[in-house]
NUBADREN-297556 format. One record per atom (N, C-alpha, C): residue in one letter; y negated, x negated, z. Coordinates in steps of 0.02 Angstrom, whole numbers, padded with zeros to 5 digits, always signed. Layout:
AYXZ
...
REM end
This chain:
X-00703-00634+00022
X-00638-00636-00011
X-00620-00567-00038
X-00582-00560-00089
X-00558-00483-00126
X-00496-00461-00098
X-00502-00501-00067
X-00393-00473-00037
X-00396-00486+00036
X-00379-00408+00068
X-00353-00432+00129
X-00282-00412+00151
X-00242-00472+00135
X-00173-00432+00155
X-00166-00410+00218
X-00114-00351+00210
X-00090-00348+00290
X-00025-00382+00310
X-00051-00376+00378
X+00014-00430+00408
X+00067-00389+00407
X+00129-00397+00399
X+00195-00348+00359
X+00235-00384+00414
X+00256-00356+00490
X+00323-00350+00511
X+00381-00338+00478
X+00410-00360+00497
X+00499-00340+00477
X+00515-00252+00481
X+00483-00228+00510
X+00483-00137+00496
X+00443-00132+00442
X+00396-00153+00436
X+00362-00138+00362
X+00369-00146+00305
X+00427-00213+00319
X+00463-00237+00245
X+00530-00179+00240
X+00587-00172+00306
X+00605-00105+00286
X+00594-00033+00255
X+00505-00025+00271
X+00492+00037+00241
X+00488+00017+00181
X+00457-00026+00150
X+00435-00048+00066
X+00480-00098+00056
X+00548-00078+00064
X+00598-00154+00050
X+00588-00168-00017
X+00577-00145-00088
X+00586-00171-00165
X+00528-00211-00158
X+00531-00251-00197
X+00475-00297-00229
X+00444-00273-00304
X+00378-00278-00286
X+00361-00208-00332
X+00371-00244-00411
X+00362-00306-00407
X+00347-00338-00464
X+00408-00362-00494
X+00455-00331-00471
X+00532-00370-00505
X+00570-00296-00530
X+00588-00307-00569
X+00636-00234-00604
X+00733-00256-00594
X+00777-00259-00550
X+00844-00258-00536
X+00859-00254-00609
X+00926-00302-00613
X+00959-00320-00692
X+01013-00267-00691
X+01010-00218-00741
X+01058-00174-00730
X+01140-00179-00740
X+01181-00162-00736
X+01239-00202-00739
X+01276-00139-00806
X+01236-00069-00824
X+01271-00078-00886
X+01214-00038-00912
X+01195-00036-00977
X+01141+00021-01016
X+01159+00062-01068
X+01136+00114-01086
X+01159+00160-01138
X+01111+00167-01164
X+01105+00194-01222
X+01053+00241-01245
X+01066+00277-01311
X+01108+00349-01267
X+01117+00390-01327
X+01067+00416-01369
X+01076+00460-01400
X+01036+00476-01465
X+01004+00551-01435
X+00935+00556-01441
X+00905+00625-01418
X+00922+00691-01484
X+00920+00719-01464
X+00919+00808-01495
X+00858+00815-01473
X+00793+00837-01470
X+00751+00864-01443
X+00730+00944-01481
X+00749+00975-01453
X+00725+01041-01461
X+00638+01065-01466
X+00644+01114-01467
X+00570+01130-01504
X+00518+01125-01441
X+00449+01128-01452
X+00397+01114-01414
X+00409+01156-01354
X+00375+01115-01298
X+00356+01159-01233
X+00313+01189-01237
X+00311+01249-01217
X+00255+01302-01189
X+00211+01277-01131
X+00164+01318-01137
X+00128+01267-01062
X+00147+01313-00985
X+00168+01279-00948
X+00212+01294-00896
X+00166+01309-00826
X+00181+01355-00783
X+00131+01373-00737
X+00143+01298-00668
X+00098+01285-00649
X+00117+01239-00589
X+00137+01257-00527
X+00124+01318-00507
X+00166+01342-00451
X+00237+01323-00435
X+00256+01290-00360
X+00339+01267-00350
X+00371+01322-00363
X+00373+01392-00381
X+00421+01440-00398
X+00406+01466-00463
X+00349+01460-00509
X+00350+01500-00551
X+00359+01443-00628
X+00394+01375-00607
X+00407+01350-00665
X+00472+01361-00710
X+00481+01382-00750
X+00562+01408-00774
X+00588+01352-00795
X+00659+01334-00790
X+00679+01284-00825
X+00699+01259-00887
X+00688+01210-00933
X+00691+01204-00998
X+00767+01184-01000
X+00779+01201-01067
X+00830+01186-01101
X+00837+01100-01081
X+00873+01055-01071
X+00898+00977-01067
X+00922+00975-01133
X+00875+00907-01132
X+00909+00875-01202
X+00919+00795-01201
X+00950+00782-01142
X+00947+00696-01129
X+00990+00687-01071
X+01039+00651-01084
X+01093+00660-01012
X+01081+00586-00987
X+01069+00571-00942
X+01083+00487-00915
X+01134+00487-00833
X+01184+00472-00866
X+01254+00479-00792
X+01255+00542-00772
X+01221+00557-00715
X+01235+00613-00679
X+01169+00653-00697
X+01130+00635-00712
X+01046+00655-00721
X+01065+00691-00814
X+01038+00752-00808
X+01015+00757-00871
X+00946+00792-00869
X+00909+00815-00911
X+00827+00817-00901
X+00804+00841-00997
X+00756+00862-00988
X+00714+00873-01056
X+00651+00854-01042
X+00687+00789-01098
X+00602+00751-01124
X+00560+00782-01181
X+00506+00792-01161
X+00455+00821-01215
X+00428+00753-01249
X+00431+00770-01318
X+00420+00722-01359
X+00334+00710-01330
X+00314+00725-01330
X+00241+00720-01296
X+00235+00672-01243
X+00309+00662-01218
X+00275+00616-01151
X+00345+00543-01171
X+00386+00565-01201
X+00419+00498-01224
X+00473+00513-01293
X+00458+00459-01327
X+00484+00452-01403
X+00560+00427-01392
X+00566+00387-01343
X+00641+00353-01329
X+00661+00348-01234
X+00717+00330-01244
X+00721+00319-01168
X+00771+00264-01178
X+00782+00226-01107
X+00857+00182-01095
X+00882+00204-01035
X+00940+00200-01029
X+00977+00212-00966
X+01018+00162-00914
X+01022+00155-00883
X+01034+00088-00838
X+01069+00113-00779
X+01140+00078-00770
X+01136+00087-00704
X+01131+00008-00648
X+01093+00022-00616
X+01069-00023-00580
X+01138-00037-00511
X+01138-00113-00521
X+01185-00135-00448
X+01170-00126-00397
X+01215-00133-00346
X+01201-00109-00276
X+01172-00184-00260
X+01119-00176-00195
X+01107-00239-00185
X+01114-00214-00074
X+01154-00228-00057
X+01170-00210+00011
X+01144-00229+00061
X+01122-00283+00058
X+01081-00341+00120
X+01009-00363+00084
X+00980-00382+00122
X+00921-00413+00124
X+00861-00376+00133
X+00803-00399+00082
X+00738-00364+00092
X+00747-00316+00032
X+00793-00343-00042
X+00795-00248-00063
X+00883-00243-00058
X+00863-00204-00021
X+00930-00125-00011
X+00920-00079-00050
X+00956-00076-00087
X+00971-00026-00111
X+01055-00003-00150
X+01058+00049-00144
X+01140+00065-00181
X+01139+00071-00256
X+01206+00055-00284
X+01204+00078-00353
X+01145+00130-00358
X+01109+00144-00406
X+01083+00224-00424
X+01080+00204-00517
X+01065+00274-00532
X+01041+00258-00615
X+00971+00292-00617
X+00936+00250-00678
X+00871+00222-00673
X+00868+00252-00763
X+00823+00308-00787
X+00802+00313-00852
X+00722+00303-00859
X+00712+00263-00893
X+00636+00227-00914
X+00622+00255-01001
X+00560+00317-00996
X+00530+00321-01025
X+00501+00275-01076
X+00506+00281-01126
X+00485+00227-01162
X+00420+00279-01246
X+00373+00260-01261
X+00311+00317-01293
X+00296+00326-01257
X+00288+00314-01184
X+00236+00354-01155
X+00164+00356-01165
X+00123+00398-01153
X+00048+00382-01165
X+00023+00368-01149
X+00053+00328-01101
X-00004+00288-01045
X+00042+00210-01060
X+00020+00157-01058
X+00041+00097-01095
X+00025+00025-01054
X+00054-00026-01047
X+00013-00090-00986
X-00029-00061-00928
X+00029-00027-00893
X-00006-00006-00834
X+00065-00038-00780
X+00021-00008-00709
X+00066-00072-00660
X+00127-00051-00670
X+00165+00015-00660
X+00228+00032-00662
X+00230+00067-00743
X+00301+00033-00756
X+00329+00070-00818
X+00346+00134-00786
X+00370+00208-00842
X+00368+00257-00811
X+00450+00240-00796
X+00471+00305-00737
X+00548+00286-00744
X+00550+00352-00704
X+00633+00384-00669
X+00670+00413-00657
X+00722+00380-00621
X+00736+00411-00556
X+00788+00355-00526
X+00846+00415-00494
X+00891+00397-00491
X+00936+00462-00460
X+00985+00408-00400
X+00977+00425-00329
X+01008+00372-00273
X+01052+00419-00240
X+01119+00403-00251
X+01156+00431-00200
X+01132+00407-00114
X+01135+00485-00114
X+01103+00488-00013
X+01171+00458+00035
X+01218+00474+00026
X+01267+00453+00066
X+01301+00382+00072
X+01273+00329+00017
X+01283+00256+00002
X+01235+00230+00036
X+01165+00246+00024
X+01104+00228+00039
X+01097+00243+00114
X+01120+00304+00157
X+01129+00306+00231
X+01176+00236+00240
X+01233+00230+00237
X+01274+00183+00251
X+01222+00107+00266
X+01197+00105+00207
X+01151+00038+00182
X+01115+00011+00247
X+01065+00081+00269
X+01010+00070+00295
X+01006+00166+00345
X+01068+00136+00391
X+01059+00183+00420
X+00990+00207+00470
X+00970+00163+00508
X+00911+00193+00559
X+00842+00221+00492
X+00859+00195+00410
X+00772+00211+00387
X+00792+00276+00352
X+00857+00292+00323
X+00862+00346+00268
X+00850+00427+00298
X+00914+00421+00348
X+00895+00483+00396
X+00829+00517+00393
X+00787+00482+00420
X+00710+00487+00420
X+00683+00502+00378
X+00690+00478+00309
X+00657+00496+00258
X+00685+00579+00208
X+00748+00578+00227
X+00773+00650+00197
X+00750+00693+00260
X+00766+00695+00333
X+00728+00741+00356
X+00649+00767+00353
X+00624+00692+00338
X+00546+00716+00336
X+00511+00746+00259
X+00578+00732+00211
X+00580+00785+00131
X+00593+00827+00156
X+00656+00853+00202
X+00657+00926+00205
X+00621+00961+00223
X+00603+00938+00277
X+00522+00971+00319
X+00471+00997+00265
X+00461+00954+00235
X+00405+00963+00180
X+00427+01023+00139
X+00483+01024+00105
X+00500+01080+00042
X+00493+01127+00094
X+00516+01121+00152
X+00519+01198+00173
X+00445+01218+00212
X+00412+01173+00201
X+00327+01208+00207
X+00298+01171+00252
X+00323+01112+00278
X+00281+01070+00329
X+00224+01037+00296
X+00154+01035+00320
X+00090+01000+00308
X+00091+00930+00283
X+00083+00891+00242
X+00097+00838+00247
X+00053+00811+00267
X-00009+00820+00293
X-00045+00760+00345
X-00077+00700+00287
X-00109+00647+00351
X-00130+00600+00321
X-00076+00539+00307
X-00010+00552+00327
X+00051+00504+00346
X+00066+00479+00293
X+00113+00428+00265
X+00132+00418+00234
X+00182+00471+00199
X+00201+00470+00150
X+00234+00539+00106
X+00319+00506+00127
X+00363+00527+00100
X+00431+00498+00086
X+00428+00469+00017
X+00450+00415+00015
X+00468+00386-00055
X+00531+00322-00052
X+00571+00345-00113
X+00622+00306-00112
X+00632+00272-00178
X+00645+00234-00200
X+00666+00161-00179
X+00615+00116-00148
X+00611+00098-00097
X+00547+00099-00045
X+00519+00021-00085
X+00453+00005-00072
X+00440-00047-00109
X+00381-00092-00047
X+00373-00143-00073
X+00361-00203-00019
X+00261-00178-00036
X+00243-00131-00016
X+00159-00112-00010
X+00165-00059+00037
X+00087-00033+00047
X+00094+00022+00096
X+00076+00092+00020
X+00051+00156+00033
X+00026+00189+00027
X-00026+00203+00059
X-00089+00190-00002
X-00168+00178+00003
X-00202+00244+00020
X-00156+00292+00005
X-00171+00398+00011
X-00119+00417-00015
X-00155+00491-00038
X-00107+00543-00058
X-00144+00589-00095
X-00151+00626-00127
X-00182+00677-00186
X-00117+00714-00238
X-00172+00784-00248
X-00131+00828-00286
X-00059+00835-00250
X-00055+00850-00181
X+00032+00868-00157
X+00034+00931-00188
X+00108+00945-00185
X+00130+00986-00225
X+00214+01003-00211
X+00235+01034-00188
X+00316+01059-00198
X+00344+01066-00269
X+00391+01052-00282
X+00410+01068-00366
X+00478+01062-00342
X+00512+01142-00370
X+00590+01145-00367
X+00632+01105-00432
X+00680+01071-00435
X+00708+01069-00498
X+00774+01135-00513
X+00819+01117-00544
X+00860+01173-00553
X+00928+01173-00498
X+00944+01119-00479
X+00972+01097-00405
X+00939+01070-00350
X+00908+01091-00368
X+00840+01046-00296
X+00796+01068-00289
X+00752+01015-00263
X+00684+01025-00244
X+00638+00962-00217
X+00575+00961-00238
X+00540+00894-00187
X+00489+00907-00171
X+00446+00850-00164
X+00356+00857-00180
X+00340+00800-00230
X+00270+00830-00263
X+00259+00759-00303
X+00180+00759-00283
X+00165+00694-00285
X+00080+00678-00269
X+00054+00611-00314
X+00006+00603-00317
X-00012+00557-00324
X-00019+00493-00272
X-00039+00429-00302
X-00035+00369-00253
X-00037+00322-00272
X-00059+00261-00237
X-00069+00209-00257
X-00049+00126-00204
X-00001+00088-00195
X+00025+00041-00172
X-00006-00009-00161
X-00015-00021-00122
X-00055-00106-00107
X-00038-00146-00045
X-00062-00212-00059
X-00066-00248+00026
X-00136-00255+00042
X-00147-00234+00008
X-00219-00261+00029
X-00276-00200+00032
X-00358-00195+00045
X-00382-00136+00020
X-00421-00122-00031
X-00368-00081-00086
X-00369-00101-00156
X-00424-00026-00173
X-00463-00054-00201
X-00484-00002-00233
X-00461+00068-00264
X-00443+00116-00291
X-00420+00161-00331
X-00423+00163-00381
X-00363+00153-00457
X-00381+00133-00494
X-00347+00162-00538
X-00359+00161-00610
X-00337+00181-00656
X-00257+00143-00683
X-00262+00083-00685
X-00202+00020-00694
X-00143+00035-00646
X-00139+00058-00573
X-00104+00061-00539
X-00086+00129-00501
X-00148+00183-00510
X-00142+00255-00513
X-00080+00273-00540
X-00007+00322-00485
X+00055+00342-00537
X+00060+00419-00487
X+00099+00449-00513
X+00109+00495-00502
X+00176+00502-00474
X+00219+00511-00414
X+00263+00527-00400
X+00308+00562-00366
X+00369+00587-00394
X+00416+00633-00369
X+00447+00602-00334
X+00467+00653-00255
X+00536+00625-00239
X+00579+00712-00194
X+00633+00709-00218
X+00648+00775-00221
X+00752+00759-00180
X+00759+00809-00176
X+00838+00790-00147
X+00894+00852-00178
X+00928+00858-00209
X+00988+00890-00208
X+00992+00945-00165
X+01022+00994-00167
X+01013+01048-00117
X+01085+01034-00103
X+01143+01015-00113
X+01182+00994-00070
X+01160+00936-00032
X+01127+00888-00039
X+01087+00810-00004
X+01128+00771-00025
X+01157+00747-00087
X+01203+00717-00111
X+01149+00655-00154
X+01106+00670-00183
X+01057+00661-00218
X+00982+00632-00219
X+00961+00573-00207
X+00874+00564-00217
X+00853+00577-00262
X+00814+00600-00293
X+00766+00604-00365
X+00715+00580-00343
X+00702+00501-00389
X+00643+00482-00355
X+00597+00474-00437
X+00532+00462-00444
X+00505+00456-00504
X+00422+00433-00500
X+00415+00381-00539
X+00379+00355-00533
X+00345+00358-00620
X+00281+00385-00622
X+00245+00390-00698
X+00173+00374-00703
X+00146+00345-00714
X+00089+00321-00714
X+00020+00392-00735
X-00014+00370-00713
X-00075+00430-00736
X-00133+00395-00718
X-00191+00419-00767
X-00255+00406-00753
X-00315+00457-00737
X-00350+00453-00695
X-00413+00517-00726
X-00484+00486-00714
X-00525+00533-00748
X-00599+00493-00770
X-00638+00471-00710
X-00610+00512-00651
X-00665+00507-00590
X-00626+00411-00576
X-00586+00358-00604
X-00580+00302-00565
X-00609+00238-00631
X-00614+00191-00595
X-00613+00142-00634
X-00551+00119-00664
X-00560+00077-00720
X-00498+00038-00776
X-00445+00002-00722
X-00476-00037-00673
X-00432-00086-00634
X-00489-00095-00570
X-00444-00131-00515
X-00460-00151-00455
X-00510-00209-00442
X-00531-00210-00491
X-00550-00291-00511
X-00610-00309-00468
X-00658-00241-00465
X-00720-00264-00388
X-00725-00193-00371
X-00748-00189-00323
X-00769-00156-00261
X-00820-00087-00309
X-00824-00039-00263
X-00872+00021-00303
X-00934-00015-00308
X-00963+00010-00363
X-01030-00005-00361
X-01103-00009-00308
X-01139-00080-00287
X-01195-00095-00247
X-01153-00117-00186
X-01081-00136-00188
X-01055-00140-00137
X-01014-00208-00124
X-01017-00245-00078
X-00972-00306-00048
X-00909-00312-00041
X-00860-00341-00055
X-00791-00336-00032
X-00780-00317+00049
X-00844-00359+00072
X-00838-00336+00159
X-00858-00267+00181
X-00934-00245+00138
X-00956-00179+00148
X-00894-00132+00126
X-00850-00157+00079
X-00802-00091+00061
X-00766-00073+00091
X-00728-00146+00122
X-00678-00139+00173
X-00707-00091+00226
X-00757-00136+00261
X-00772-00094+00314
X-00785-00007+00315
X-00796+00007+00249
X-00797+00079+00256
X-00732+00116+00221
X-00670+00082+00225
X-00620+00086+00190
X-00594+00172+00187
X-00603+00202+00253
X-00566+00255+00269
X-00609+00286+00232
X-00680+00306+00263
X-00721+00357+00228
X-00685+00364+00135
X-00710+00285+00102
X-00696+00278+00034
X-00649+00334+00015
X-00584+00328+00072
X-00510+00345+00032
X-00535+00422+00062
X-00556+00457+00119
X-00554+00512+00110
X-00606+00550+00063
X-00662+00535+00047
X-00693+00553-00022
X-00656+00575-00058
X-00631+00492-00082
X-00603+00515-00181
X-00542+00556-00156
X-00516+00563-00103
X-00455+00604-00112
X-00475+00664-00105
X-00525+00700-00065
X-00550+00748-00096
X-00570+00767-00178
X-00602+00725-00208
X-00635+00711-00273
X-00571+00743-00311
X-00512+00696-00306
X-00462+00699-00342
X-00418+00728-00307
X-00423+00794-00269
X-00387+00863-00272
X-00438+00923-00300
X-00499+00885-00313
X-00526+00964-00342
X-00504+00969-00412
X-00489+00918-00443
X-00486+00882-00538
X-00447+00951-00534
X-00433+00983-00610
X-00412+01014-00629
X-00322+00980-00645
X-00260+01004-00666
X-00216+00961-00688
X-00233+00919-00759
X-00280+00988-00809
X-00291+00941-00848
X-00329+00886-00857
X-00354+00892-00826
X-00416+00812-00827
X-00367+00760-00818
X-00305+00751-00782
X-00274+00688-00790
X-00235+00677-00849
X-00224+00616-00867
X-00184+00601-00924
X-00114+00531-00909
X-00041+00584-00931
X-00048+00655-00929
X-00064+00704-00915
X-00052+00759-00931
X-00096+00822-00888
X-00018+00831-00826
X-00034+00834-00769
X+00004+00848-00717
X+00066+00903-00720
X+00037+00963-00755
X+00083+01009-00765
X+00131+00995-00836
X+00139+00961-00860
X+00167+00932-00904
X+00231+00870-00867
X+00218+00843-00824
X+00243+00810-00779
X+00294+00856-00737
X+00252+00911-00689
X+00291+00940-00653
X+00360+00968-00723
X+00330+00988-00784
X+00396+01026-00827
X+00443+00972-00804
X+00423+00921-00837
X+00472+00869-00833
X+00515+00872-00787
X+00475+00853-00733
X+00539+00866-00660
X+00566+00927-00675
X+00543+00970-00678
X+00581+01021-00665
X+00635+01062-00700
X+00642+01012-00771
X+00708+01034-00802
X+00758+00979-00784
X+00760+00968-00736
X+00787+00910-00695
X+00867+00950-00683
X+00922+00922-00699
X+00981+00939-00677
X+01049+00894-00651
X+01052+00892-00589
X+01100+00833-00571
X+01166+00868-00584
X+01207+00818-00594
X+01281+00848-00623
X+01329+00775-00608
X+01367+00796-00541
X+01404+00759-00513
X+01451+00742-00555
REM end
């Protein structure tokens, strides 16, 4: 068989409460008109030595500079609170990239901004946890083989982790890595390969969560079979080795070998400005 789900307790559906395959109906949208200012320079990747760009795109409280390079349009949404069930989540606002260069892949790109103090209320025993174990991180804790922090939590696990990284914004700060979601043990793939931020407000008022798709040459197109000379059972069974390989593999890549190129990404975040 190609799929082995895992069995998902009721804690596991709390950690990944969204359903990955449904997008929340937003209850109002905008989409003002961009100014985009002149080209980006190419920006160093270091968490301190990125300067911040000029913003040319406000969505609610979020404003940000999109490089025409990574999106031609955007929409803005603010998404309803949904309080009970399997997705929790609070009001937040949600801007979705739209040109991007990466195209029919699993996640559209997006930007999510979650008030921390609605979202504690929501789901008090899981949030706590997840902003302390961001703070830990910005301020220099290892991140291990563990699962990372990610918010708006979604109904899969996290398959690894690659390319970690601290990245300050201009009120904040997070980490961004790569990753990939599944129930099952999914190959590594190009289709479902994204790249994401999740960063907090330096007052903690704030989630910045972000989700963008990326590909690089070391994976295949899609999940569709097993590495090459190999069984769905032989793969499984060597599942761990598999994932610690390529995650080696894919921390040696350069930023540019992925597409986007990574440091083009981090700019992004990092002309990031929340404005209560």
């Amino acid at each position: 068989m190609k799929r082995f789900v895992f069995p998902l307790i009721f804690l596991a559906i709390m950690m990944f409460a969204c359903n990955i395959s449904t997008t929340p109906t937003p209850t109002t949208a905008t989409q003002p008109t961009m100014q985009l200012p002149g080209e980006v320079t190419d920006t160093p990747t270091g968490p301190t030595e990125t300067p911040t760009l000029q913003t040319n795109t406000t969505c609610n409280e979020l404003a940000i500079y999109l490089d025409p390079a990574l999106a031609s349009d955007y929409t803005c949404e603010t998404i309803a609170e949904v309080p009970q069930g399997i997705e929790t989540y609070p009001e937040y606002t949600k801007l979705t990239l739209k040109g991007y260069p990466l195209s029919a892949k699993f996640f559209t790109p997006y930007l999510s901004i979650l008030p921390v103090q609605r979202y504690t209320e929501l789901l008090p025993d899981f949030i706590p946890g997840q902003v302390a174990a961001l703070q830990t991180l910005i301020g220099g804790g290892a991140p291990g083989d563990k699962d990372l922090p990610f918010l708006p939590t979604l109904n899969a696990a996290q398959m690894f982790h690659a390319q970690y990284q601290v990245v300050p914004f201009s009120n904040g700060s997070g980490i961004r890595y790569l990753t990939l979601l599944a129930q099952y043990f999914a190959p590594i793939n190009n289709y479902e390969l994204f790249y994401t931020y999740q960063g907090i407000t330096s007052d903690g008022k704030y989630w910045v969560s972000a989700i963008l798709p990326v590909t690089s040459p070391l994976l295949p197109d899609n999940a569709d079979n097993p590495p090459v000379g190999q069984t769905w059972d032989q793969f499984t069974n060597n599942y761990s080795s598999y994932i610690t390989d390529l995650t080696t593999q894919l921390n040696s890549q350069a930023t540019g070998s992925y597409t986007p190129d990574l440091a083009m990404l981090d700019a992004l975040i990092s002309s990031i400005t929340i404005q209560p």
